[in-house]
C-alpha positions as YAML, in Angstrom:
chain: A
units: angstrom
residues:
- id: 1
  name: UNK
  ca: [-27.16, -7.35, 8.81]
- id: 2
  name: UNK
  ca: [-25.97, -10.21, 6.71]
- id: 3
  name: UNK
  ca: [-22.97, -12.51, 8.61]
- id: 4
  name: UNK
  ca: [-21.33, -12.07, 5.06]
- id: 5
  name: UNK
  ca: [-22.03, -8.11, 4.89]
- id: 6
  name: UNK
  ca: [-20.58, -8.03, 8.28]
- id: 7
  name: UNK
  ca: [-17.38, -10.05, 7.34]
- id: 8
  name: UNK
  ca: [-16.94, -7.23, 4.42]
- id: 9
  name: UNK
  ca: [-16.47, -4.49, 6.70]
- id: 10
  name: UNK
  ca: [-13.21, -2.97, 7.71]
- id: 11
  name: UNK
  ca: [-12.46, -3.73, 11.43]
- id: 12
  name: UNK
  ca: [-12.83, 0.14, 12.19]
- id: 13
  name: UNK
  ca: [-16.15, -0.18, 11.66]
- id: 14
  name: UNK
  ca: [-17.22, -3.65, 13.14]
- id: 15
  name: UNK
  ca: [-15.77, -2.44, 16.60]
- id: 16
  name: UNK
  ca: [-17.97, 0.77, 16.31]
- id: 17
  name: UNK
  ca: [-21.03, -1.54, 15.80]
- id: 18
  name: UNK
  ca: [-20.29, -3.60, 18.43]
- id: 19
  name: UNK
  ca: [-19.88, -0.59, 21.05]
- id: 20
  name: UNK
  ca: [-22.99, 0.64, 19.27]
- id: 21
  name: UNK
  ca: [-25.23, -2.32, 19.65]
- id: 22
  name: UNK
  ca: [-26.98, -2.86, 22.85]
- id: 23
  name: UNK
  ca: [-28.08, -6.52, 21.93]
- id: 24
  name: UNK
  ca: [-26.05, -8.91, 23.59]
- id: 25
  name: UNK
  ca: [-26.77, -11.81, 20.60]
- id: 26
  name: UNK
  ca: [-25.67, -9.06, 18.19]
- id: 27
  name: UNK
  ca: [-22.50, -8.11, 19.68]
- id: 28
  name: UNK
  ca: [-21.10, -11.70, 19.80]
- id: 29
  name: UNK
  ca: [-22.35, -12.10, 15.86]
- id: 30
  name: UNK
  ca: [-19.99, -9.12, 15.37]
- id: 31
  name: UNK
  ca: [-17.14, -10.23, 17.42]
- id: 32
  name: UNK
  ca: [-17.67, -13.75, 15.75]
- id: 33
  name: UNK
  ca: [-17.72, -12.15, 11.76]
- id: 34
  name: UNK
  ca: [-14.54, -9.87, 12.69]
- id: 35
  name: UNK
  ca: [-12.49, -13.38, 14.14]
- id: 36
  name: UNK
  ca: [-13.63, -15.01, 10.79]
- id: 37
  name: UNK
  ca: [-13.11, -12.03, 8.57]
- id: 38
  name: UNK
  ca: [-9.23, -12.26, 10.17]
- id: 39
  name: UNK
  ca: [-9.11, -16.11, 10.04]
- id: 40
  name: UNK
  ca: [-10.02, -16.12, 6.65]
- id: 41
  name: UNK
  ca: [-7.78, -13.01, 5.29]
- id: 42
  name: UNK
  ca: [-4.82, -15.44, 6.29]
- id: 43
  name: UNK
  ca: [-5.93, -18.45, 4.80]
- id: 44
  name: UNK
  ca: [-6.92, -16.28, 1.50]
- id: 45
  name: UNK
  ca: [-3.75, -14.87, 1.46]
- id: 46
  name: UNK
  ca: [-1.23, -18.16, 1.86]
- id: 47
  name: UNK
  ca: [-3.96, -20.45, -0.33]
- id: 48
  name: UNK
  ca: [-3.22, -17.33, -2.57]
- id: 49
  name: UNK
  ca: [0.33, -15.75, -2.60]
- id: 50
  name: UNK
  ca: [2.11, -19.68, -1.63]
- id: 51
  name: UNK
  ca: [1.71, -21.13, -5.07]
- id: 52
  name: UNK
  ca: [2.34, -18.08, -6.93]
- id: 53
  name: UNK
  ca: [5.64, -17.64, -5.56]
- id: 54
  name: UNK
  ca: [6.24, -21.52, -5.75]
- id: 55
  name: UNK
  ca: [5.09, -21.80, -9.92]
- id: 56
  name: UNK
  ca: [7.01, -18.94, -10.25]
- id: 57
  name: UNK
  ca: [9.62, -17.80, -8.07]
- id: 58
  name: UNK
  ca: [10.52, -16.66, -4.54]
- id: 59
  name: UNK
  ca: [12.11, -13.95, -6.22]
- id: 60
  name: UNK
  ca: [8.43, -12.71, -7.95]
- id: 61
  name: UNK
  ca: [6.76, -13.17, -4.23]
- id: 62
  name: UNK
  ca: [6.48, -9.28, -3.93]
- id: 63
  name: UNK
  ca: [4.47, -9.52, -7.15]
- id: 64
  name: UNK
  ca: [1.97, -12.04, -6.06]
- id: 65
  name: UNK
  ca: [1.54, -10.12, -2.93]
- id: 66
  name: UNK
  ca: [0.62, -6.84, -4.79]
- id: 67
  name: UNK
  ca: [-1.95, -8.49, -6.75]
- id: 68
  name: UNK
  ca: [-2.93, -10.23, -3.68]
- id: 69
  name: UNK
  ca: [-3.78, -6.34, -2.30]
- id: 70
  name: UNK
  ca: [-4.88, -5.70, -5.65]
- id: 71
  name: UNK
  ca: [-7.24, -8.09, -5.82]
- id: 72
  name: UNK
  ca: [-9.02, -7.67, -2.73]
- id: 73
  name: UNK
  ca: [-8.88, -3.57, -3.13]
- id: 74
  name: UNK
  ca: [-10.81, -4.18, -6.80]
- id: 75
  name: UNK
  ca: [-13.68, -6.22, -4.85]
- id: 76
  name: UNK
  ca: [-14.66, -3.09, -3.80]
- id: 77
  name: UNK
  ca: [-13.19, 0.28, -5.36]
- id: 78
  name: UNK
  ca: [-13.70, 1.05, -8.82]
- id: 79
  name: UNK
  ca: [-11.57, 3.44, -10.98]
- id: 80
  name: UNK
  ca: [-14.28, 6.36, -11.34]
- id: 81
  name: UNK
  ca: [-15.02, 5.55, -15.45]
- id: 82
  name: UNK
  ca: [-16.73, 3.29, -17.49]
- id: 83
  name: UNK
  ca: [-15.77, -0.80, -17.48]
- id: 84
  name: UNK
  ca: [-14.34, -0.61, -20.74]
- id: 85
  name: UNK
  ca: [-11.56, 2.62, -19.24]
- id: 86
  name: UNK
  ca: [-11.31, 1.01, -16.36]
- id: 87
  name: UNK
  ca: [-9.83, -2.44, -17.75]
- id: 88
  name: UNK
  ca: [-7.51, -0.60, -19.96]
- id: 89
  name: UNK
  ca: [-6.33, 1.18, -17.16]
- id: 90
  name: UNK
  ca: [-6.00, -1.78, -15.29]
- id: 91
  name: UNK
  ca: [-3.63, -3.43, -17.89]
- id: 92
  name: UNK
  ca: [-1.77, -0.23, -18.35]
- id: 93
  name: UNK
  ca: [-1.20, 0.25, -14.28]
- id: 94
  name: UNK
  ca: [-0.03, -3.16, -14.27]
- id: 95
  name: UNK
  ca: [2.66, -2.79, -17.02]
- id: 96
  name: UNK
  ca: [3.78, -0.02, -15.03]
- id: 97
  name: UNK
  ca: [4.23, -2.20, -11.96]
- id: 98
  name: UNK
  ca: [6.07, -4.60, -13.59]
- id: 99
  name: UNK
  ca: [8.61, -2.33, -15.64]
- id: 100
  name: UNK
  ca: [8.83, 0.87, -14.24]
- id: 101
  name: UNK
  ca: [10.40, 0.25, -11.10]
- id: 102
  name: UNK
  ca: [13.27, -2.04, -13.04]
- id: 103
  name: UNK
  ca: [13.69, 0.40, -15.63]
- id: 104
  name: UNK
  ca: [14.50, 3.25, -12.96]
- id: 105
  name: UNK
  ca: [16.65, 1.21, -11.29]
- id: 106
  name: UNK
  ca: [19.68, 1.33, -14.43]
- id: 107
  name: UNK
  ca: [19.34, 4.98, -15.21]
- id: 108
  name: UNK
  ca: [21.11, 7.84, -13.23]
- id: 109
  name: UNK
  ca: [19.28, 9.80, -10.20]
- id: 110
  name: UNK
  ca: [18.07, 12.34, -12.24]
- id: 111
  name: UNK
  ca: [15.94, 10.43, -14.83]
- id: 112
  name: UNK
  ca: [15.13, 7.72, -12.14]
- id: 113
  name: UNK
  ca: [12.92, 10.66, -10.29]
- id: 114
  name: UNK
  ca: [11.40, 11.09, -13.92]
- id: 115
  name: UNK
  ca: [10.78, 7.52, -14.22]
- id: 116
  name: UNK
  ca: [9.26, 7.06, -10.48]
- id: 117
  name: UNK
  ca: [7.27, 10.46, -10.67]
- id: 118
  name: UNK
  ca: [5.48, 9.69, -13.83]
- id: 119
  name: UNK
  ca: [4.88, 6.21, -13.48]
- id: 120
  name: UNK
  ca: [3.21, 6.66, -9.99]
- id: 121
  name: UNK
  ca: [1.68, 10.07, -10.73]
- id: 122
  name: UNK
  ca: [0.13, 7.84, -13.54]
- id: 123
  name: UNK
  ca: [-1.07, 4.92, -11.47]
- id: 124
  name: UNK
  ca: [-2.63, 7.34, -9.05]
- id: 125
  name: UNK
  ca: [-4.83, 9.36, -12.18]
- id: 126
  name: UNK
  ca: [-6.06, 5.98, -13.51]
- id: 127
  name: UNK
  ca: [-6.80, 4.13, -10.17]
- id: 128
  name: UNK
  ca: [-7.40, 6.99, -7.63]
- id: 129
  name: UNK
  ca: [-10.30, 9.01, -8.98]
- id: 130
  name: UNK
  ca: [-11.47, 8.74, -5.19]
- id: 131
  name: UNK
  ca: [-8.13, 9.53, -2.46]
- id: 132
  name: UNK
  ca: [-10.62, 8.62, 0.22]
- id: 133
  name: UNK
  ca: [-11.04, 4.98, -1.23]
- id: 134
  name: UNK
  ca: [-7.20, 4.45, 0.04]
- id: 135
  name: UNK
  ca: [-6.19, 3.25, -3.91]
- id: 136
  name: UNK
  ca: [-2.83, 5.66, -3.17]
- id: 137
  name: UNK
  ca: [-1.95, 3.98, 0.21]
- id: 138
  name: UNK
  ca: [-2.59, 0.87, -1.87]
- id: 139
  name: UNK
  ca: [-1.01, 1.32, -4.92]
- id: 140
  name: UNK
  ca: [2.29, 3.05, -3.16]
- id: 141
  name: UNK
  ca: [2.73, -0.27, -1.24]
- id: 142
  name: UNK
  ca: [2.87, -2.22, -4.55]
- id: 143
  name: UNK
  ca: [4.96, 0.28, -6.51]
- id: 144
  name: UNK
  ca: [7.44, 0.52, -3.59]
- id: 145
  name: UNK
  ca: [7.18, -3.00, -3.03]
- id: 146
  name: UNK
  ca: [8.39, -3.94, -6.27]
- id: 147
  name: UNK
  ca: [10.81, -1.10, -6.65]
- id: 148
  name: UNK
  ca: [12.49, -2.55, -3.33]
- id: 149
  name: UNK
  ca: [12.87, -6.18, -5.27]
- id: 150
  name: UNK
  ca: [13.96, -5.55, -9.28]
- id: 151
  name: UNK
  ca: [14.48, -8.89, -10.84]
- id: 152
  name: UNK
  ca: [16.68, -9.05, -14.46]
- id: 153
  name: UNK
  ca: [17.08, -11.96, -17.14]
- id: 154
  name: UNK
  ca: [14.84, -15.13, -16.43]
- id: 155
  name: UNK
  ca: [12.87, -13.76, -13.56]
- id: 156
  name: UNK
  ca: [11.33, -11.00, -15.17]
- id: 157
  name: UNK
  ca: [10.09, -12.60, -17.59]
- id: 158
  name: UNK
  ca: [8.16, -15.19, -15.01]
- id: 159
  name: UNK
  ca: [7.29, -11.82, -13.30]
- id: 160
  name: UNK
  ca: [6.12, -11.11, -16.58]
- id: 161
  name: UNK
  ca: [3.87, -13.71, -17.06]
- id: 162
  name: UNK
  ca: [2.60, -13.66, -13.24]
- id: 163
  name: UNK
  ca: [1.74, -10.04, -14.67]
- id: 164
  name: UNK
  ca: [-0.57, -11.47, -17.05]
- id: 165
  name: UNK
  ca: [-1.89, -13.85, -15.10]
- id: 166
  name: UNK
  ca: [-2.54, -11.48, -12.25]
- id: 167
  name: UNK
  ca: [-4.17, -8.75, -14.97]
- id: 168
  name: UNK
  ca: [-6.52, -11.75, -16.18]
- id: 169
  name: UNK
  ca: [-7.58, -12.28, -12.41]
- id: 170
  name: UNK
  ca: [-8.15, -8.71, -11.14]
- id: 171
  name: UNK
  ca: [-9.65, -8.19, -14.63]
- id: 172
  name: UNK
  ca: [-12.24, -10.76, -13.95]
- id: 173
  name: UNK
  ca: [-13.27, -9.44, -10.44]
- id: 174
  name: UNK
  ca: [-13.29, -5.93, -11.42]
- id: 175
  name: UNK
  ca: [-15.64, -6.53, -14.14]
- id: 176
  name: UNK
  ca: [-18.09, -8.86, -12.45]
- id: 177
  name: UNK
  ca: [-18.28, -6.22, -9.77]
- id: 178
  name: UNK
  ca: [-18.11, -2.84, -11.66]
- id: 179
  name: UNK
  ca: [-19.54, -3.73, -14.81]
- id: 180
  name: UNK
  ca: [-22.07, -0.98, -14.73]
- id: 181
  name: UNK
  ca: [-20.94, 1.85, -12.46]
- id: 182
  name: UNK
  ca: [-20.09, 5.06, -14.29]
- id: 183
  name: UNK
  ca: [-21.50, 4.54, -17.64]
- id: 184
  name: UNK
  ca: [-20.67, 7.07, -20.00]
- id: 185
  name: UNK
  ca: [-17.71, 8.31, -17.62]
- id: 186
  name: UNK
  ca: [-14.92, 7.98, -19.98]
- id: 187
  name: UNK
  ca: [-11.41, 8.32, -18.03]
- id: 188
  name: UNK
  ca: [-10.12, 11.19, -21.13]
- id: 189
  name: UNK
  ca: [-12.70, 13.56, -19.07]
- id: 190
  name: UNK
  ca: [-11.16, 12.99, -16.28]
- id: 191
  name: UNK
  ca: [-7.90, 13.49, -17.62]
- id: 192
  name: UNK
  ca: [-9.71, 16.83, -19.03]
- id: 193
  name: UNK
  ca: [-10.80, 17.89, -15.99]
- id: 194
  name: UNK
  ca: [-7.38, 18.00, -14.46]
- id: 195
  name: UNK
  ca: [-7.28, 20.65, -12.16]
- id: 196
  name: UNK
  ca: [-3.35, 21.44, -11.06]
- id: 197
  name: UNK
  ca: [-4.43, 23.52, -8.11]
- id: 198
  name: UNK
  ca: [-7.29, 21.21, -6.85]
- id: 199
  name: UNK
  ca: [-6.39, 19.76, -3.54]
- id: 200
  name: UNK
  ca: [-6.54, 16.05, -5.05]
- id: 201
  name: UNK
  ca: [-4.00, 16.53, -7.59]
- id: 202
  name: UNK
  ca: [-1.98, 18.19, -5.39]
- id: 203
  name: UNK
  ca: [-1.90, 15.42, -3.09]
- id: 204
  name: UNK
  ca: [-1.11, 13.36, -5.65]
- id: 205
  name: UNK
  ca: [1.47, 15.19, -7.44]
- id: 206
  name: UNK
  ca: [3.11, 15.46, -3.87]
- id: 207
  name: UNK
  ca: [2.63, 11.88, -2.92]
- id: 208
  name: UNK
  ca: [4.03, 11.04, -6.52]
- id: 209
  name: UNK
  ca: [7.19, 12.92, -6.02]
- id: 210
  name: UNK
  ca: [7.77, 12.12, -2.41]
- id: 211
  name: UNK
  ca: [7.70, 8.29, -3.22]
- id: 212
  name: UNK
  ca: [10.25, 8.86, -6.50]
- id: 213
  name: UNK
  ca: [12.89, 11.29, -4.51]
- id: 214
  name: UNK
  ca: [12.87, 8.40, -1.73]
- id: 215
  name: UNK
  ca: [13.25, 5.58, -4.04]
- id: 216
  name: UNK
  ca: [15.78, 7.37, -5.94]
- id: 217
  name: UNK
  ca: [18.03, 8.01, -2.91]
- id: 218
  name: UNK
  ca: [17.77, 4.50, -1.68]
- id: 219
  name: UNK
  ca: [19.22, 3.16, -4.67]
- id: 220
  name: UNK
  ca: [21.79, 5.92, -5.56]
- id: 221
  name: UNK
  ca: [23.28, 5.73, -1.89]
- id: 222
  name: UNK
  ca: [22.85, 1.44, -1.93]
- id: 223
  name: UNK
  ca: [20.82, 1.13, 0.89]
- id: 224
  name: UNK
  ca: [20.01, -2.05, 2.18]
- id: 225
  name: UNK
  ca: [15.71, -2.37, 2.24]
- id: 226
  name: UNK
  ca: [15.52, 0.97, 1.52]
- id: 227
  name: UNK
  ca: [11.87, -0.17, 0.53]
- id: 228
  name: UNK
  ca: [10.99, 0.08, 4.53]
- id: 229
  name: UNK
  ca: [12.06, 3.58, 4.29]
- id: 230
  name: UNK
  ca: [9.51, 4.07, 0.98]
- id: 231
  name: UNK
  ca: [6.92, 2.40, 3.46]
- id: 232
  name: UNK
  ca: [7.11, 4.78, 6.14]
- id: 233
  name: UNK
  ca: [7.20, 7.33, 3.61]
- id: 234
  name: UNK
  ca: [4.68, 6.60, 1.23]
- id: 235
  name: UNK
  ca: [2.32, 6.07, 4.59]
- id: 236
  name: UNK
  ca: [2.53, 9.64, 5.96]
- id: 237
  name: UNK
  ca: [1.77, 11.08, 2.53]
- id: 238
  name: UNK
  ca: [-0.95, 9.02, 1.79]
- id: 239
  name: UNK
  ca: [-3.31, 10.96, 3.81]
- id: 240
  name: UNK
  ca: [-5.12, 13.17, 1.33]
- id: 241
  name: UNK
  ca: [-7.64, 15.01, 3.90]
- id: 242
  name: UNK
  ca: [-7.17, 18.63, 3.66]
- id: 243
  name: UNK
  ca: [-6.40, 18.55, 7.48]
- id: 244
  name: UNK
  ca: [-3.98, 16.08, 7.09]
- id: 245
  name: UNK
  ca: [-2.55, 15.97, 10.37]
- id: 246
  name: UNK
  ca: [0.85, 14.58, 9.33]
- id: 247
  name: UNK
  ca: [2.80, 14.70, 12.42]
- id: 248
  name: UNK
  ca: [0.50, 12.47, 14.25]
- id: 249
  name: UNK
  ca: [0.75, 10.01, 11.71]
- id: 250
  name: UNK
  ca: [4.75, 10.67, 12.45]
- id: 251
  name: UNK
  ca: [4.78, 10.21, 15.97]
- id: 252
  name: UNK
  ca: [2.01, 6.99, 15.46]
- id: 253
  name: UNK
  ca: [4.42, 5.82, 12.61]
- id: 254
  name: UNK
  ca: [7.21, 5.72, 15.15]
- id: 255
  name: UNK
  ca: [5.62, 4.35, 18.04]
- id: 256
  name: UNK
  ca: [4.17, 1.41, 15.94]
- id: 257
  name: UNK
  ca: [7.84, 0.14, 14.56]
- id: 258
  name: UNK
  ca: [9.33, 0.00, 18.21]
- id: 259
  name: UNK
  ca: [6.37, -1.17, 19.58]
- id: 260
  name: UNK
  ca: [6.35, -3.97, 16.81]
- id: 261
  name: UNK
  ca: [10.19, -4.64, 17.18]
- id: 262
  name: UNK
  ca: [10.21, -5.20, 20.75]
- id: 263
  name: UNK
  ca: [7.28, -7.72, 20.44]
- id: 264
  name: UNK
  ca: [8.65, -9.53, 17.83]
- id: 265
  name: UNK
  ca: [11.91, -9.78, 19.29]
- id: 266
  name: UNK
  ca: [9.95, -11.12, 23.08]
- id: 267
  name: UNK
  ca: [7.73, -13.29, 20.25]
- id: 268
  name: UNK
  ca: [10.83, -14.55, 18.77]
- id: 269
  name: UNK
  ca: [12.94, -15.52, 22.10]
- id: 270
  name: UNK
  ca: [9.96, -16.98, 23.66]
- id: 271
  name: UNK
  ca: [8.87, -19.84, 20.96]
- id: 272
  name: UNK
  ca: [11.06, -22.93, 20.15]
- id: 273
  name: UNK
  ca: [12.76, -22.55, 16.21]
- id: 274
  name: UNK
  ca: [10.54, -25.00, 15.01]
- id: 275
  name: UNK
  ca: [7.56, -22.31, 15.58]
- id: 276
  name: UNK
  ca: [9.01, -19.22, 14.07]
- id: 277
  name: UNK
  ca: [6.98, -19.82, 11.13]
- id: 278
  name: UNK
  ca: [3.69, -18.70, 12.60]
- id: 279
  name: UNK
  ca: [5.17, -14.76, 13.57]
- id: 280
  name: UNK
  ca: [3.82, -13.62, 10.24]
- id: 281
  name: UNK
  ca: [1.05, -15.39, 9.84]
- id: 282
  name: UNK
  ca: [0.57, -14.09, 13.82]
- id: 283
  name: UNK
  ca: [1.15, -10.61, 12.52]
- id: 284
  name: UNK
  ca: [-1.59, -11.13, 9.54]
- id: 285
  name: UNK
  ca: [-4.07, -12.31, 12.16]
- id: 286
  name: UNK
  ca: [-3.77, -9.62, 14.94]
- id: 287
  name: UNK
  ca: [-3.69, -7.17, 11.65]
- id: 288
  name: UNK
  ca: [-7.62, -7.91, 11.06]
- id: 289
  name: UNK
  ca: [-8.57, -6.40, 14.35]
- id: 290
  name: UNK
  ca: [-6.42, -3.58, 14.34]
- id: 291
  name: UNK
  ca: [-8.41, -0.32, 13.25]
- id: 292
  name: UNK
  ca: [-5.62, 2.29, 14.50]
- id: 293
  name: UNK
  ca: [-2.51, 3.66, 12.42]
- id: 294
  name: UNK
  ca: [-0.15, 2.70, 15.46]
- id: 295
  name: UNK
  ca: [-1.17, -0.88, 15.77]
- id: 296
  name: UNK
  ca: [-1.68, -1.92, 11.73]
- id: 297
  name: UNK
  ca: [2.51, -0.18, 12.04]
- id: 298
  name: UNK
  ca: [3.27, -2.84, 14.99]
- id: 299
  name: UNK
  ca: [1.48, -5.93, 13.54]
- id: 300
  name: UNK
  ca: [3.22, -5.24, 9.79]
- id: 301
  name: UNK
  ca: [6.52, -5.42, 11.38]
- id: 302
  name: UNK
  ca: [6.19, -8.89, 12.65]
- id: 303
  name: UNK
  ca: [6.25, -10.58, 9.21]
- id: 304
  name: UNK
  ca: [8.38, -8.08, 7.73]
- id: 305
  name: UNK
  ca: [10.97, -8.49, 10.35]
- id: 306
  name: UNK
  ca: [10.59, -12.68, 10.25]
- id: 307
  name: UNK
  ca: [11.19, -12.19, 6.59]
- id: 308
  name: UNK
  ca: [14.47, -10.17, 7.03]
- id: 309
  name: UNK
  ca: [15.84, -11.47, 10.04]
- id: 310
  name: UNK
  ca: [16.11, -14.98, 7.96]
- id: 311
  name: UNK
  ca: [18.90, -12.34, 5.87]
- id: 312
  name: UNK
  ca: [20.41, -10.01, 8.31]
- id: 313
  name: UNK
  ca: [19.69, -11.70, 11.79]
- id: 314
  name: UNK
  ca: [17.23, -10.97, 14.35]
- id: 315
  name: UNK
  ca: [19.24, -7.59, 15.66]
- id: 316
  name: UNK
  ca: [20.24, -6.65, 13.07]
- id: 317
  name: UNK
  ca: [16.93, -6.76, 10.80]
- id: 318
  name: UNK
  ca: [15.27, -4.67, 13.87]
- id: 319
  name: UNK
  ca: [17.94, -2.20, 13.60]
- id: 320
  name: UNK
  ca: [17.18, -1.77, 9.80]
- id: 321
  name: UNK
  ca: [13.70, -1.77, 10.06]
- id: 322
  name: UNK
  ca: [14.05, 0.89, 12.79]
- id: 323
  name: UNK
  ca: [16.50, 3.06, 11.37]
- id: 324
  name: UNK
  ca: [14.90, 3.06, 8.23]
- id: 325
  name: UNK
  ca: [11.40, 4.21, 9.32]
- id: 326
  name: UNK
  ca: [12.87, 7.18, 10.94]
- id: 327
  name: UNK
  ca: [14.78, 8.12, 7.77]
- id: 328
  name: UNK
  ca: [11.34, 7.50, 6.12]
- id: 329
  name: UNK
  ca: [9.14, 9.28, 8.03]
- id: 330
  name: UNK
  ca: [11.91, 12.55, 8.79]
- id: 331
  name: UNK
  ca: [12.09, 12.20, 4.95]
- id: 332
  name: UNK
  ca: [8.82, 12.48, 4.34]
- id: 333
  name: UNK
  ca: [7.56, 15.12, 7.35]
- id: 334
  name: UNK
  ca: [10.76, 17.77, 5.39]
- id: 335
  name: UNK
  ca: [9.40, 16.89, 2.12]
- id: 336
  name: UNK
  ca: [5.46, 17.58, 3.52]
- id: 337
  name: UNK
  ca: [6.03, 21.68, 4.75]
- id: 338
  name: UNK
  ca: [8.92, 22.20, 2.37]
- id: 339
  name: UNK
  ca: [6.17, 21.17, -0.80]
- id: 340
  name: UNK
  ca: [3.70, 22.98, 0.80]
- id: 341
  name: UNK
  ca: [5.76, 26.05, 1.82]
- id: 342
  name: UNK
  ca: [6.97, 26.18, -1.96]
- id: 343
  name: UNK
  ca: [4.02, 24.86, -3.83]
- id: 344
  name: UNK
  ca: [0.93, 24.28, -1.58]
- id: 345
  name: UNK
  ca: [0.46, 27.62, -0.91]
- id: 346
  name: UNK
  ca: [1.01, 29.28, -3.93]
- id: 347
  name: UNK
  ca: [-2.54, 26.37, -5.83]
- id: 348
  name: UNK
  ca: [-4.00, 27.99, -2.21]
- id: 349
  name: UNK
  ca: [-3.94, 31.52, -3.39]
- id: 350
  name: UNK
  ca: [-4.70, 30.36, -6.82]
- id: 351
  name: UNK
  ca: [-7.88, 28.41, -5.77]
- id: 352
  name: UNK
  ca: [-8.63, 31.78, -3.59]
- id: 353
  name: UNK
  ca: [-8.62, 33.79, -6.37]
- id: 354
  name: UNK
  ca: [-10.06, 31.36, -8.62]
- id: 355
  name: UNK
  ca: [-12.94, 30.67, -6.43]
- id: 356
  name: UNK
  ca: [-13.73, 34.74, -6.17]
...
């Protein structure tokens, strides 16, 4: 295999080659490609995100880093329909990002469920044609991203125009690598095909409406970051397998934001101020080599917690980050059996009686 093929694998997979491979030579190419692959993640993403958010606006930095994802999800996932689809979608997903989440955040509880539930029940039907992909764990990070940072007045419309510019650039890549997959799939048959008690759109109506109840709380109670409880939320019920074993995503999702507190707080009290800078760019780094739930939880809190201990202070930003990932994931784990329990069962016997 190809050093670049290699550095295009997920890390998951480059560790199972290298306990695979019995060739000495080959093992150190892989352990070589998965260092690089992390080294150059980093680099991609500052040379990236840094001049975004300096052209136009710390405030629009959760924007560049959603097309960031964006872009480097399109490299490789396609949308399930024809180029021409696909694009449109593409625009239409990312006019959602950008107004959506803002729009929700004037309007009373009620309607902002409406708003969150159909604009990311949306999203998911034109990006997510394939759960397994990961487009919903992808697309719920942006969506709750952005949602946990509204801008108003003269910053929207720079986020506005970082839109564009961000709907130009993952317009480009998509096309130049999905040009001609799924000719003659045209995204209104998929929209025909729309099953209500297939297991997909079930996961994605539940996902959907997990993510806009959550949201909807946060801002109606004025939670501070209530984003990091959307997170932790929008993680557990991402997992679209049918034997989606949800409370071992719980207990991993726990064990990876205490785990990542206590090292950033040792990483934090060990290095001199002047080096407090490199904790997220740390975090980034260990990130690439991580192919478990637990330990891509403990490495993500390292530059979310340098970000928000700059605001609240090193205690108290862990406390936050804590507290809210328990709220998150308790959230999420009721919402889980009581949707099934009240729902899930009932497209079960459907599809049972369907199917015979």
């Amino acid at each position: 295999m190809k050093f670049y093929n290699i550095l295009q694998l997920d890390p998951k997979v480059i560790k199972t080659k290298i306990s695979e491979s019995m060739n000495k030579e080959e093992k150190r190419k892989f352990r070589i490609a998965m260092i690089s692959r992390s080294i150059l993640i980093i680099l991609f993403a500052i040379l990236f995100i840094a001049p975004l958010a300096y052209v136009f606006g710390d405030e629009n930095t959760s924007m560049a880093v959603s097309i960031f994802c964006i872009l480097l999800s399109v490299r490789f996932i396609d949308f399930g329909c024809c180029i021409n689809d696909s694009l449109r979608n593409l625009v239409v997903v990312f006019m959602i990002l950008l107004f959506s989440p803002i729009l929700a955040y004037h309007v009373n509880p009620l309607l902002s469920v409406m708003i969150h539930f159909a604009s990311f029940f949306t999203i998911l039907i034109m990006t997510c044609d394939k759960p397994e992909d990961g487009n919903g764990g992808l697309f719920s990070f942006a969506y709750i991203f952005l949602a946990g940072n509204p801008v108003f007045g003269e910053v929207l419309y720079q986020r506005f125009l970082l839109t564009c510019l961000g709907i130009l650039i993952c317009g480009a890549i998509y096309y130049q690598k999905h040009k001609d997959k799924n000719e003659g799939v045209r995204f209104i048959n998929i929209l025909k095909d729309f099953d209500f008690y297939s297991h997909k759109r079930q996961w994605k109506i539940k996902l959907s409406l997990g993510i806009a109840l959550i949201l909807s709380i946060g801002v109606y109670f004025q939670i501070e970051r209530y984003m990091w409880a959307g997170f932790a939320c929008g993680s557990l019920l991402s997992d679209h397998s049918e034997e989606s074993n949800i409370k071992h995503r719980f207990m991993a999702r726990l064990a990876g934001v205490f785990l990542g507190s206590v090292l950033f707080y040792l990483i934090y009290t060990l290095l001199p101020s002047p080096l407090h800078f490199i904790i997220g760019p740390l975090g980034g780094l260990c990130l690439g080599f991580c192919s478990e739930y637990k330990y891509k939880t403990t490495m993500n809190c390292l530059g979310a917690l340098m970000l928000a201990s700059s605001i609240y202070g090193v205690q108290n930003a862990i406390m936050l980050r804590i507290a809210h990932t328990i709220g998150g994931v308790v959230f999420a784990l009721f919402f889980f059996y009581i949707y099934d329990h009240y729902v899930g069962n009932r497209y079960i016997k459907k599809k049972k009686v369907s199917d015979s």
